[in-house]
C-alpha positions as CSV (number, residue, x, y, z in Angstrom):
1,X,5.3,109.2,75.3
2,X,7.9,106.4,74.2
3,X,9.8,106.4,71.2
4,X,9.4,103.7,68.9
5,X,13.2,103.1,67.9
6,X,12.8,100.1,65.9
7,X,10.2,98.3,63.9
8,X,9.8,94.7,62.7
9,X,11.7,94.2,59.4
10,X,9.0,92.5,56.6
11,X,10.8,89.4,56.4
12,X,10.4,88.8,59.9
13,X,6.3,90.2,59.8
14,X,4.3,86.6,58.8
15,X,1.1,86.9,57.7
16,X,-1.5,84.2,58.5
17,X,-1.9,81.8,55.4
18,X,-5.4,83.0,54.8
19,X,-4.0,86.4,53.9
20,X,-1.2,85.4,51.3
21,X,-1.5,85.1,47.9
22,X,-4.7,85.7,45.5
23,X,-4.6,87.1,42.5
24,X,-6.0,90.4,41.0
25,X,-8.8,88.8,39.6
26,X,-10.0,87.8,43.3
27,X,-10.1,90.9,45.2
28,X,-13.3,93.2,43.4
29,X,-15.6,91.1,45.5
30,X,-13.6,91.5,48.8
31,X,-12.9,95.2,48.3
32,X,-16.6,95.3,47.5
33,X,-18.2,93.2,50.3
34,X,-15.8,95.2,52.6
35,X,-17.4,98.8,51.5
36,X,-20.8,98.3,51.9
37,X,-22.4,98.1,55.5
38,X,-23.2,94.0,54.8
39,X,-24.9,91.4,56.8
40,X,-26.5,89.3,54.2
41,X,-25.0,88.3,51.1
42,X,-24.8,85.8,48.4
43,X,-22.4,84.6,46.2
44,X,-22.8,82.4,42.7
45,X,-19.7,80.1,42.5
46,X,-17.3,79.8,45.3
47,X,-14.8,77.9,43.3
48,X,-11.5,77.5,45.9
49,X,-13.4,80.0,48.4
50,X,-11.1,82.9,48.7
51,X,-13.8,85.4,47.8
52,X,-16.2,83.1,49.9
53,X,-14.0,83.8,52.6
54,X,-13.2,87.4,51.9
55,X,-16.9,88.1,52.0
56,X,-17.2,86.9,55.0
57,X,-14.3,89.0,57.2
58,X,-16.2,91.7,56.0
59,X,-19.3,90.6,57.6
60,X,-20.4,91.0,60.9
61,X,-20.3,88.8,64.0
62,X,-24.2,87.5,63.0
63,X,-23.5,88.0,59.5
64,X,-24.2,85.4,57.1
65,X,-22.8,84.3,53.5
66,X,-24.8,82.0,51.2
67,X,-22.2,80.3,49.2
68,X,-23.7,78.3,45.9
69,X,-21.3,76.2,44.1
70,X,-22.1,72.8,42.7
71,X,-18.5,71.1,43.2
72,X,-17.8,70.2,47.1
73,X,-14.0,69.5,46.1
74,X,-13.2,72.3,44.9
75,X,-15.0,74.4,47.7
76,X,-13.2,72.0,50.5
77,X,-10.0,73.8,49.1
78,X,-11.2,77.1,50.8
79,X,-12.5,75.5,54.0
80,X,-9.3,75.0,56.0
81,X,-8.8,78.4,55.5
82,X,-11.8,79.6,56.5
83,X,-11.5,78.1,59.8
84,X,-8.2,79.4,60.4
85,X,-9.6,82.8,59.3
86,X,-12.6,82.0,62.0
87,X,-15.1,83.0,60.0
88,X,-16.5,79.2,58.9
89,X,-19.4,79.7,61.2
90,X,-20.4,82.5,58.8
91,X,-20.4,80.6,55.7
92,X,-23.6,78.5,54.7
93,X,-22.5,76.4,51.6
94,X,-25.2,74.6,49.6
95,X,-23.8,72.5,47.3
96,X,-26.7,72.4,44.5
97,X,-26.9,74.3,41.6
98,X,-27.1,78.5,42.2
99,X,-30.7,78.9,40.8
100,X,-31.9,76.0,42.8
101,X,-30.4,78.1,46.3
102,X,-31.6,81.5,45.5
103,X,-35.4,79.9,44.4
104,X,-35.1,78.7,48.2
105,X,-33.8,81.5,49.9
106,X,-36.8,83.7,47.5
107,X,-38.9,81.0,48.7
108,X,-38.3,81.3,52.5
109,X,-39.1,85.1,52.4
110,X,-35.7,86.5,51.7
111,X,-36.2,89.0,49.0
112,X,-35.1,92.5,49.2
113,X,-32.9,91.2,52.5
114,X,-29.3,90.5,50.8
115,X,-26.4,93.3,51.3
116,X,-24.5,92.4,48.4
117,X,-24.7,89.6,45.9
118,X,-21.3,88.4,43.6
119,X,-22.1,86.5,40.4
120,X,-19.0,84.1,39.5
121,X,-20.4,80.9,38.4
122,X,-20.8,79.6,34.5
123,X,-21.5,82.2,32.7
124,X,-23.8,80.7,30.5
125,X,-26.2,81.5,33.3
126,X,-25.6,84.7,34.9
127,X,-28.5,86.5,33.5
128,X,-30.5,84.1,35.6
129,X,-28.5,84.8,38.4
130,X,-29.0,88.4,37.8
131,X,-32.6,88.2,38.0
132,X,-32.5,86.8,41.3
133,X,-30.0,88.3,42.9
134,X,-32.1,91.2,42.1
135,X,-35.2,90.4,44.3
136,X,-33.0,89.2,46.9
137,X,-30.5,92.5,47.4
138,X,-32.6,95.2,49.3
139,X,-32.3,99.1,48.1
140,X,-29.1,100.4,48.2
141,X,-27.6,96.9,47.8
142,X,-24.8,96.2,45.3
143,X,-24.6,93.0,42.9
144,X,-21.3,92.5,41.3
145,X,-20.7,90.3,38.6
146,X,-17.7,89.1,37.4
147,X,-15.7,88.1,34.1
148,X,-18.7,89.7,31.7
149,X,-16.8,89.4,28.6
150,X,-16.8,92.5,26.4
151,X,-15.6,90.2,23.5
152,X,-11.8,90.0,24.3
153,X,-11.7,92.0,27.6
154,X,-13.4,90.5,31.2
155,X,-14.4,92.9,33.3
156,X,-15.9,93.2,37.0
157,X,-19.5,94.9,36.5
158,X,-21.2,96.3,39.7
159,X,-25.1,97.7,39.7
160,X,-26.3,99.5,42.8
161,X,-29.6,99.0,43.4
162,X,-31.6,101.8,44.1
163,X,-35.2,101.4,43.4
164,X,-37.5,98.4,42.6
């Protein structure tokens, strides 16, 4: 067996630009999407795209991510990175408002199909989104929700969905 006498110092370790950077706030849904067995999900507001593209690493080969977000500029942010993450080909962005993509995908037979579901869109309609994401996530599915404000703290809910 050799011995390793020497390792790469971290300066000299680069890590692709897809990796770097995002903030605290951004990894719930990745660390989330990553611990459940996901093939299907949904997400309510893709803003930039990082979780977008988190979501779908964690997805499989065949694995899909419905992306909803109603502003293409800020979405095209995310999608150079997505490609050089190779994982673009997993992402299906409709740019249209989030209850007007979940209607369809309830609408084309999708209910109780979804892995996992994250909610960051305006908040003024999450509830909505709730609902939804509800029929769509099959038992033992989790919906996360981000930034529920508790009056002066945000917090990252999750609900695992057992029964029906």
């Amino acid at each position: 067996m050799a011995e390793v006498t020497s390792t790469p110092a971290a300066d000299d370790v680069q890590e692709p630009r897809w990796r770097q950077g995002g903030s605290v706030n951004e990894l719930p849904a990745a660390d989330l999407a990553t611990g459940t067995p996901a093939a299907e999900e949904a997400e309510a507001g893709v803003y930039t795209g990082y979780n977008t593209m988190n979501m779908a690493l964690a997805v499989p080969a065949d694995g899909r991510v419905v992306a909803c977000d109603i502003n293409i500029d800020f979405a095209n942010i995310g999608k150079p990175f997505w490609r050089e993450a190779e994982v673009d080909q997993k992402i299906d962005l409709r740019i249209k408002p989030a209850a007007e993509t979940l209607d369809e995908l309830l609408q084309a037979g999708e209910a109780e199909t979804y892995d996992f579901a994250f909610i960051d869109a305006d908040k003024v309609n999450y509830g909505l989104y709730y609902e939804k994401c509800l029929q769509l996530i099959r038992k033992g599915g989790v919906i996360a929700i981000d930034n529920v404000s508790t009056g002066s703290v945000c917090v990252c809910v999750c609900v695992c969905v057992y029964t029906r």
